[in-house]
C-alpha positions as CSV (number, residue, x, y, z in Angstrom):
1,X,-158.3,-55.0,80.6
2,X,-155.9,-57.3,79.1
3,X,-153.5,-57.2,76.6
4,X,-153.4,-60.8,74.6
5,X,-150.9,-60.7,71.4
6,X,-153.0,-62.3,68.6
7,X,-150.3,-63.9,66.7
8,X,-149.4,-65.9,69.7
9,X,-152.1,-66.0,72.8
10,X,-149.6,-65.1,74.8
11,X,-151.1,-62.7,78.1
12,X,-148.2,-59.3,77.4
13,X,-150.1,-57.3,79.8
14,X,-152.6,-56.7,82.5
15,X,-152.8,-53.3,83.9
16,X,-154.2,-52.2,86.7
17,X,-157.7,-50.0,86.7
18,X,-157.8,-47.0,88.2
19,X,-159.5,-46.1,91.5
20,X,-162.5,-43.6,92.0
21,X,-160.2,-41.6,93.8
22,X,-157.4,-42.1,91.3
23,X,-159.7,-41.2,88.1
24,X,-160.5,-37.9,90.4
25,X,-157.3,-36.7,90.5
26,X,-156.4,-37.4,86.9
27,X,-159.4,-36.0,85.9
28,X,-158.4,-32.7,88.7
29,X,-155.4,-32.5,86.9
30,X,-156.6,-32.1,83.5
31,X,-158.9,-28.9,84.7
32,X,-156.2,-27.7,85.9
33,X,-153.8,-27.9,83.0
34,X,-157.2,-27.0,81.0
35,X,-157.2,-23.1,82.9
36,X,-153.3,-22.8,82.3
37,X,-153.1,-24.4,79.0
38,X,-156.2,-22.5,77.2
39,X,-154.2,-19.1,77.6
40,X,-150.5,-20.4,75.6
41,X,-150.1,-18.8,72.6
42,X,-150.6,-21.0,69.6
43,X,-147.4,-20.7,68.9
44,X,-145.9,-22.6,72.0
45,X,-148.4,-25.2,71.5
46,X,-147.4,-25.3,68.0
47,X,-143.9,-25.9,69.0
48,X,-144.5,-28.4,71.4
49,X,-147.1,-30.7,68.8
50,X,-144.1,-30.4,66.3
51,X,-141.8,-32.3,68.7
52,X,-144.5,-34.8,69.1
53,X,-144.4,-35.4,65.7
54,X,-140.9,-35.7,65.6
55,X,-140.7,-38.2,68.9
56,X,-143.3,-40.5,66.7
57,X,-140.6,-40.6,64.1
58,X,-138.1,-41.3,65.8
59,X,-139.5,-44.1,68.0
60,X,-141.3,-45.8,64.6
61,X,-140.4,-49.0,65.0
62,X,-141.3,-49.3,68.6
63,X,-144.0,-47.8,68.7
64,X,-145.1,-50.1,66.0
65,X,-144.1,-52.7,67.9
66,X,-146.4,-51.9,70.5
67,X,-149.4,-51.9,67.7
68,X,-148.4,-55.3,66.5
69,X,-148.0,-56.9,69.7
70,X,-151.4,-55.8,71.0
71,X,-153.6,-56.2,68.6
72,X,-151.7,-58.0,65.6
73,X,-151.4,-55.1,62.7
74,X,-149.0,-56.3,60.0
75,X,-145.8,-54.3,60.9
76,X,-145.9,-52.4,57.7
77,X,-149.2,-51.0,58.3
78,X,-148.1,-50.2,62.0
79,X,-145.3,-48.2,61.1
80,X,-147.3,-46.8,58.5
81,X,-150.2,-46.2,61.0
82,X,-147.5,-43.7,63.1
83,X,-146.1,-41.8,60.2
84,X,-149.5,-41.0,59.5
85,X,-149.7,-39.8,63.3
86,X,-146.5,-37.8,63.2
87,X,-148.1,-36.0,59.8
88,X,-151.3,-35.1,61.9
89,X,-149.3,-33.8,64.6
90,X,-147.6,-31.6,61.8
91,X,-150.6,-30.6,59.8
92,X,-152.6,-29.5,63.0
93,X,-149.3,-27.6,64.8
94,X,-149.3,-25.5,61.3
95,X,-152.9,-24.8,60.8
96,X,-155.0,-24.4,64.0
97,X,-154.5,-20.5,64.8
98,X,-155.5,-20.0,61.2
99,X,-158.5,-22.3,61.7
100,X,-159.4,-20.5,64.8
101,X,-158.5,-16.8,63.6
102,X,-161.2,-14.8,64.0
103,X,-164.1,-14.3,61.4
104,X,-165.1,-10.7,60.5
105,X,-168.9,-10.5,59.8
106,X,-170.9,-7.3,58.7
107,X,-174.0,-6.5,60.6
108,X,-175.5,-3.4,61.8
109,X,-172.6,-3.4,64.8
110,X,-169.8,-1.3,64.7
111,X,-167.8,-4.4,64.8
112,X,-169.0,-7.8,64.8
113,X,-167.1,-11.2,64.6
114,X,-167.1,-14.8,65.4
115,X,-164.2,-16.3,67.5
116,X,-163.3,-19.6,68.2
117,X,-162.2,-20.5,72.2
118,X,-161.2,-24.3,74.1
119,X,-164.1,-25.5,75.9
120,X,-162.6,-27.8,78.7
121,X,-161.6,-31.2,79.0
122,X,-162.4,-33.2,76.2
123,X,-162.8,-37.2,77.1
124,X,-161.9,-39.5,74.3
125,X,-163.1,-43.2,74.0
126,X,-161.4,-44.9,71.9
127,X,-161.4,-48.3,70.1
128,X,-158.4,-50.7,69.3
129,X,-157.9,-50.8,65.5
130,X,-156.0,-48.1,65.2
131,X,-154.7,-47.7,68.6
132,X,-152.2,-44.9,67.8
133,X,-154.2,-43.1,64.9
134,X,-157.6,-43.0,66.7
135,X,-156.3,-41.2,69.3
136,X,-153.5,-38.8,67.2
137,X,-156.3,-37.7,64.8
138,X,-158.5,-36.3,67.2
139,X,-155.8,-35.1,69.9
140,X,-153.6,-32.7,68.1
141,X,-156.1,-30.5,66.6
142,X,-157.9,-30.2,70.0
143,X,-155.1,-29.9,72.4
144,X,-153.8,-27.1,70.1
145,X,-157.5,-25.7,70.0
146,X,-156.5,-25.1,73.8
147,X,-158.2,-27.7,75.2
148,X,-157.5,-30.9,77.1
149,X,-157.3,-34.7,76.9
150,X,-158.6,-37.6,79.0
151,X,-158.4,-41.4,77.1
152,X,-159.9,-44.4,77.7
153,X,-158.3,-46.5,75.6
154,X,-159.7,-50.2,74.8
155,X,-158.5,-52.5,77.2
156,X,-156.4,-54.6,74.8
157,X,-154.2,-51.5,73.9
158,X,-153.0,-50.6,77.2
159,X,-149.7,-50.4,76.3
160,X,-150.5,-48.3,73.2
161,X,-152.4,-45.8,75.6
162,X,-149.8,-45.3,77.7
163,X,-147.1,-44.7,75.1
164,X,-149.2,-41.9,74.0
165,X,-149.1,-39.9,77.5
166,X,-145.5,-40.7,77.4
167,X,-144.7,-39.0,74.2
168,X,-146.6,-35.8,75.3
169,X,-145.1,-35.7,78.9
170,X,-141.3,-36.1,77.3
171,X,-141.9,-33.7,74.8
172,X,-142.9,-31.1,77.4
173,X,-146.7,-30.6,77.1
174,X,-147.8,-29.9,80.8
175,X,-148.7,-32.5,83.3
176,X,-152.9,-33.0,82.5
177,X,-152.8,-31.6,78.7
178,X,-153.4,-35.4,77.6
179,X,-153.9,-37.8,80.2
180,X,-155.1,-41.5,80.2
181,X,-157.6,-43.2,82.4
182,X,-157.3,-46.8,82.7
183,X,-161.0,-47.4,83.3
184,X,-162.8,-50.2,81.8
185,X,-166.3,-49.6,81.1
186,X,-168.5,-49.3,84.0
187,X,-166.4,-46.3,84.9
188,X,-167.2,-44.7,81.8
189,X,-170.5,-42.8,83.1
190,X,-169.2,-41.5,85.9
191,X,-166.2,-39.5,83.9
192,X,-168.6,-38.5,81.0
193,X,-170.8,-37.0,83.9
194,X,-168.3,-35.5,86.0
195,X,-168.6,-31.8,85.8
196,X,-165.0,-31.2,84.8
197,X,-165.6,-33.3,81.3
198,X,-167.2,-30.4,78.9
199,X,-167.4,-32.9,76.2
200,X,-167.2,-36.5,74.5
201,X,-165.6,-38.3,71.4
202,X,-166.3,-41.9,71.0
203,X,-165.2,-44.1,68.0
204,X,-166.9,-47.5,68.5
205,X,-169.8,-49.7,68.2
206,X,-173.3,-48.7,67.6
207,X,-174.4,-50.1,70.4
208,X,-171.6,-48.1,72.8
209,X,-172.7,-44.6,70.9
210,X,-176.4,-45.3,72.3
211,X,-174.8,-45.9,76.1
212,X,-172.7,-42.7,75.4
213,X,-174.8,-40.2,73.8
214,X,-177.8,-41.1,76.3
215,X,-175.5,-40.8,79.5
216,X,-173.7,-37.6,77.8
217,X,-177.5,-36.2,77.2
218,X,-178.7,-36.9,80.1
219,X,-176.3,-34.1,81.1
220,X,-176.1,-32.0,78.1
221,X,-172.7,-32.9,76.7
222,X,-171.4,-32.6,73.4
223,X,-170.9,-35.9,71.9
224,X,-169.2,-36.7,68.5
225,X,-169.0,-40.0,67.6
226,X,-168.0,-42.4,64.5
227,X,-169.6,-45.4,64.4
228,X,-169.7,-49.1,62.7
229,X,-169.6,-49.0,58.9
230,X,-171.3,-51.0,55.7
231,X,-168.8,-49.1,53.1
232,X,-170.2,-49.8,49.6
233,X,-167.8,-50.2,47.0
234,X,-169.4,-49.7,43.5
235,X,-168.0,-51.4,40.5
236,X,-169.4,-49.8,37.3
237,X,-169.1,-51.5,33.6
238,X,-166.6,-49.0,32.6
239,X,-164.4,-49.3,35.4
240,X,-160.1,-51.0,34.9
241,X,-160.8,-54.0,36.7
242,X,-157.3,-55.2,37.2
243,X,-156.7,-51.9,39.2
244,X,-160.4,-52.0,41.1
245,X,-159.9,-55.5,42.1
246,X,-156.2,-54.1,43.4
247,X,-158.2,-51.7,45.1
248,X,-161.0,-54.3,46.3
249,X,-158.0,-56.6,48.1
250,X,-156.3,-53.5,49.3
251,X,-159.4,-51.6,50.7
252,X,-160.5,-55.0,52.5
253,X,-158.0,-56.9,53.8
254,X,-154.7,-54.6,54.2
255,X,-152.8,-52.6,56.9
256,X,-155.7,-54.3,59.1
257,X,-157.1,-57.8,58.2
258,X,-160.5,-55.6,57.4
259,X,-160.7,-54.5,60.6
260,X,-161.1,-50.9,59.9
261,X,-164.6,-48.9,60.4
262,X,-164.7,-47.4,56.9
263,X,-163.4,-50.3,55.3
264,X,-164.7,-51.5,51.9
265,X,-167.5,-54.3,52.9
266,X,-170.2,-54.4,50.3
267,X,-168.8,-55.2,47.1
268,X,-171.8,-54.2,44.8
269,X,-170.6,-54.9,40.9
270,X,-172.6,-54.5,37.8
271,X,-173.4,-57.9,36.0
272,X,-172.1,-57.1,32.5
273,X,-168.7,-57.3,34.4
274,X,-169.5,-59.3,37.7
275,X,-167.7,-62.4,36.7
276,X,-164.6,-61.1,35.4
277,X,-164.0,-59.0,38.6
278,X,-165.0,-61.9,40.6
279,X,-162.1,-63.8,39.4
280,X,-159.5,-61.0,40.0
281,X,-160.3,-60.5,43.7
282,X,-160.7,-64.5,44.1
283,X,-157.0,-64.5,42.8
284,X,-156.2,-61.1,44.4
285,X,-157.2,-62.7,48.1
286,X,-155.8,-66.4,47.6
287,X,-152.3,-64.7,46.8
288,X,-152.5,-62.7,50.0
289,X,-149.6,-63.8,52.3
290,X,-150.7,-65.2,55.9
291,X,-148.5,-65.5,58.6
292,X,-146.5,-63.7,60.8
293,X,-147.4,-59.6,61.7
294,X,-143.7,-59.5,62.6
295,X,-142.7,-60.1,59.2
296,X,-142.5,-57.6,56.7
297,X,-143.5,-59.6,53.6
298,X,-147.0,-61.0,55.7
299,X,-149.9,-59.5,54.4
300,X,-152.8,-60.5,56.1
301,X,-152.2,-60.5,60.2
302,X,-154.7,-62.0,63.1
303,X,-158.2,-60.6,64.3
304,X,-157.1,-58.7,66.9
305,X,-158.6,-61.7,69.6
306,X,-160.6,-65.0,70.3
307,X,-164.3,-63.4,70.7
308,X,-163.6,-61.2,67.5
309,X,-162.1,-65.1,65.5
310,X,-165.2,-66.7,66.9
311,X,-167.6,-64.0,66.0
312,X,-166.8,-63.4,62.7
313,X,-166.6,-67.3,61.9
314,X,-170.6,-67.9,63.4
315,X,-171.3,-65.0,60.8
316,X,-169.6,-66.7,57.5
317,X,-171.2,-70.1,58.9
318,X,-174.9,-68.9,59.2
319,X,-174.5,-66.8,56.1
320,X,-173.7,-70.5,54.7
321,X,-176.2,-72.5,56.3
322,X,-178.9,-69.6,54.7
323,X,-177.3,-70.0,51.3
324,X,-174.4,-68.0,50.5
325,X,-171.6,-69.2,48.9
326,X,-168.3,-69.3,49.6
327,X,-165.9,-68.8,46.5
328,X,-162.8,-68.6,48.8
329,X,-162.1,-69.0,52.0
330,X,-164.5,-69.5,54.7
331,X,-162.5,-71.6,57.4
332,X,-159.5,-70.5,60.0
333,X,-156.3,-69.8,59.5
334,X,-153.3,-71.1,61.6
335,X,-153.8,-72.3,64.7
336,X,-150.6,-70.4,66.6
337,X,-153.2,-67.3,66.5
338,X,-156.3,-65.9,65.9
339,X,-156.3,-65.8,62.0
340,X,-159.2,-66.5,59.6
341,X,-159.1,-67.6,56.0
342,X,-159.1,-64.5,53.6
343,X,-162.7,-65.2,52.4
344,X,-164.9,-64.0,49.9
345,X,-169.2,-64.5,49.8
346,X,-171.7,-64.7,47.3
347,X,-174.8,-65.1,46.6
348,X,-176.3,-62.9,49.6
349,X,-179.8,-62.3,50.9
350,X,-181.3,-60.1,53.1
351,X,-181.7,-62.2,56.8
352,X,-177.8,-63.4,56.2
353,X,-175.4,-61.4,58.4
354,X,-173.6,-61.2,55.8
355,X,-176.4,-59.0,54.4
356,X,-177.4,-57.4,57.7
357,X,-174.2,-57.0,59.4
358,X,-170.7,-55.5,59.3
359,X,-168.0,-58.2,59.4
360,X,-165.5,-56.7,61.2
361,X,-162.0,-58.8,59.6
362,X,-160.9,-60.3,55.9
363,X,-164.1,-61.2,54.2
364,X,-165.1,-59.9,51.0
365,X,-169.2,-59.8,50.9
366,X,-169.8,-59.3,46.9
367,X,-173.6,-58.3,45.3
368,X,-174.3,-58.0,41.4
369,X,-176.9,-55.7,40.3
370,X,-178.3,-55.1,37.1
371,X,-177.1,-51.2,37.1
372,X,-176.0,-48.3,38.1
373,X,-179.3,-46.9,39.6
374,X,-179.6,-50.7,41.3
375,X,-176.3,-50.1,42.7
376,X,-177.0,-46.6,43.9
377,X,-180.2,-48.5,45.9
378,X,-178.2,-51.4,47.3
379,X,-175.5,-48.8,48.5
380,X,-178.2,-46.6,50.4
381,X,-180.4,-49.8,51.3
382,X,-178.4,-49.1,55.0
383,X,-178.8,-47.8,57.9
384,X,-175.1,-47.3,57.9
385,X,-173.4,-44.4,56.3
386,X,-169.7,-44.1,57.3
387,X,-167.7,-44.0,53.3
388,X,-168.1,-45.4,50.1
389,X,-166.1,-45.6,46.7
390,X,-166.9,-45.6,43.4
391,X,-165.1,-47.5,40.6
392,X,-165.4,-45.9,37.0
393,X,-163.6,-44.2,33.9
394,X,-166.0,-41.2,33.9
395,X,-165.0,-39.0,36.7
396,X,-167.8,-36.8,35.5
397,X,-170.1,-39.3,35.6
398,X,-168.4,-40.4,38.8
399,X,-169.4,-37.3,40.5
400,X,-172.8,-37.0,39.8
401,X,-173.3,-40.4,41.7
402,X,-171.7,-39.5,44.4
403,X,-173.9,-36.9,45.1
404,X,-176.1,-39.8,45.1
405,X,-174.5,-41.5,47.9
406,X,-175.2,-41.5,51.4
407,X,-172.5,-41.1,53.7
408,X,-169.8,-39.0,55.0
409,X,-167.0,-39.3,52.6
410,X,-166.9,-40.6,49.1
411,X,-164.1,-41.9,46.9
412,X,-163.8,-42.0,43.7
413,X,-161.7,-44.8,42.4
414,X,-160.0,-44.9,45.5
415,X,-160.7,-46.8,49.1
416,X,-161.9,-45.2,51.7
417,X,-159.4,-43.5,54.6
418,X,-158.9,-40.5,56.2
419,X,-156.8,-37.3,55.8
420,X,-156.3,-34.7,58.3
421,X,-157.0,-32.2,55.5
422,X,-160.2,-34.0,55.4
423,X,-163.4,-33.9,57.4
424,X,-164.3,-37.8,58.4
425,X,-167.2,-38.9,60.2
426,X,-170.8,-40.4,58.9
427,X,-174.1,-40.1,58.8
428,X,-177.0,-42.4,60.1
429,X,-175.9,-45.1,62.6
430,X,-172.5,-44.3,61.4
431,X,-172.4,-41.7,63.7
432,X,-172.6,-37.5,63.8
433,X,-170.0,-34.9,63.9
434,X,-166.6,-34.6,62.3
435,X,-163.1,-35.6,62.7
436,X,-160.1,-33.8,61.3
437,X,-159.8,-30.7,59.4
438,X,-161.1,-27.5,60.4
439,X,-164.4,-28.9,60.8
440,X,-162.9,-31.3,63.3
441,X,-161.2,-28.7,65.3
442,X,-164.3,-26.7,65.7
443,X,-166.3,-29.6,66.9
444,X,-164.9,-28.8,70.3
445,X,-164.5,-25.0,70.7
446,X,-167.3,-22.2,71.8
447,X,-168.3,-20.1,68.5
448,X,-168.2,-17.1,70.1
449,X,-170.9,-14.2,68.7
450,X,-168.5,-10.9,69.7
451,X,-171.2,-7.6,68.6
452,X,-170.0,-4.3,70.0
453,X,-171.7,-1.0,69.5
């Protein structure tokens, strides 16, 4: 519970947890605001998310600020990260009554049909990589489903969390609609098992969506959750490699310095043209400007702290010791903050973390296969399945693979990210359940069988 800006070391914050009998009343408050809130029409919650979105633009650059401070975003990617907020809020303030209208179905009723109603308070656990967006793409559409919110944030984003209960108290939602807990995590069970929580979200590790989902089970709670990531990205022979390996650096390293979930992080490329791409990311990631997330022409930030630095480094050095190959990078960056090298790997076997395991910051981890159908096995040889994209000049062709793939979402010579018109979530260890869309909003709602006679 400690707020340490990367770029610096410097300690910005140390909040104070919450008391047992602090989280009760917050968590009292929210079940209350739950029983009011479910019965406002859609249009006054509408109204209300629109300002939201309208606060987020107009208090950008802080807000950003906050993001960079925290956990070391670039600032162009921070103020990036809440525009893309602000648009949620929009898209989900316009859309949810006609999500949630109700579904006409004939069956031997007289009438029969399916609606949609809020189920309680919803408890969100969050991560820090996208300290604003984690939260706004999961918050709008069910607070306007006629829910509730209760965030714990990661403890390094403190200062993030507690922006976001600002914006919704000085925009007007009620006192409870979205509150945040500052918990850390052995206070976690106790909220997930409290009998005013109806349900669960967790973005995170694997191994905190096996501590969740068992505590949530062990009480029968709804749990959707999105998980660590392997994200192949499949280079074909046919593919423009000056724009894929623009799309390699990009997927990888910007906005976050790879720390994002669905990420690119398995660079598998056909061998006819493995050599030539090679050479365009090498010079793609040794042109990447390091410095400064404060500056607007930095492109590569920190790690967002010392154990995540250290980590990462231990994986690129074993991965060496067992034979990999480094074609660039490999080594620290400069010593005012937590920065790596931008780094690319070769020559990878299974046994290597960089095999085996998700590196979770700038390093490139690059396989050549002999072919498409090798690829297609190399992508699915996972037991993650968060995204993947596909690099190639046959759309057509493109599509057929992708119905191939294994995972959640799948681009098509594009990186993988998310959309609020888009479902997002993944299967395996990735996670289960959906984010976003309509199929987000109805993760937390009661589908309601109406039959009348």
């Amino acid at each position: 519970m400690q707020s340490i800006n990367p770029a610096t070391k410097e300690v910005i914050y140390e909040p104070k947890e919450l008391t047992k009998a602090e989280i009760d009343a917050k968590l009292q408050k929210a079940h209350e605001a739950y029983k009011q809130w479910k019965d406002v029409p859609f249009a006054e919650r509408a109204a209300l998310m629109k300002k939201a979105a309208q606060y987020l633009r107009d208090n950008k650059v802080e807000l950003a600020k906050l993001i960079t401070d925290e956990m070391g975003k670039i600032t162009t990617g921070a103020q990036a990260e809440i525009e893309k907020c602000a648009f949620a809020c929009d898209y989900f303030a316009d859309n949810v009554e006609k999500m949630l209208a109700e579904e006409a179905v004939s069956t031997d009723a007289s009438e029969s049909y399916v609606r949609f109603d809020p189920i309680g308070v919803i408890f969100a656990i969050m991560p820090w990589n996208f300290p604003f967006w984690q939260v706004l793409r999961f918050a709008p559409g069910t607070i306007m489903a006629g829910n509730t919110v209760a965030l714990k944030h990661a403890g390094n984003v403190q200062l993030c969390a507690e922006a976001i209960e600002k914006m919704f108290r000085e925009v007007g939602f009620p006192e409870g609609v979205f509150t945040t807990l500052t918990i850390d995590v052995p206070a976690v069970e106790g909220v997930i098992k409290d009998p005013r929580v109806a349900a669960v979200t967790l973005t995170g590790s694997e191994r905190a969506g096996v501590a969740v989902a068992t505590q949530a089970g062990e009480v029968l709670k709804k749990v959707v959750m999105e998980l660590g990531g392997a994200d192949p990205f499949i280079v074909l022979p046919d593919a423009d490699l000056d724009f894929t390996a623009a799309q390699a650096v990009s997927g990888r390293i910007y906005m976050n310095a790879g720390q994002t979930c669905i990420a690119a992080k398995r660079f598998i490329v056909v061998e006819s043209v493995y050599e030539e791409f090679l050479q365009k990311i090498k010079a793609g990631m040794e042109a990447l400007v390091v410095g400064d997330p404060n500056d607007e022409s930095t492109q590569l930030g920190p790690v967002c702290s010392e154990r995540a630095l250290t980590g990462m480094k231990e994986q690129i050095d074993k991965s060496v010791a067992m034979g990999a190959r480094v074609v660039t990078g490999g080594g620290l960056g400069p010593d005012a903050g937590f920065y790596c090298q931008p780094t690319i790997l070769t020559d990878l076997k299974p046994g290597m973390p960089a095999y085996d395991e998700e590196i979770f910051g700038p390093v490139m981890s690059v396989f050549v296969v002999k072919d498409e159908a090798e690829a297609i096995a190399l992508a699915n040889g996972t037991d993650f399945g968060l995204g993947a994209s596909i690099f190639t000049t046959n759309v057509e062709h493109g599509k057929e693979l992708a119905a191939q793939i294994e995972a959640g979402m799948v681009f098509i010579n594009g990186v993988s990210k998310t959309d609020p018109r888009l479902p997002a979530g993944g299967i395996k260890r990735s996670g289960y359940g959906r984010e976003l869309s309509h199929y987000g909003v109805k993760e937390f709602v009661n589908i309601k069988t109406v039959w009348i006679k």
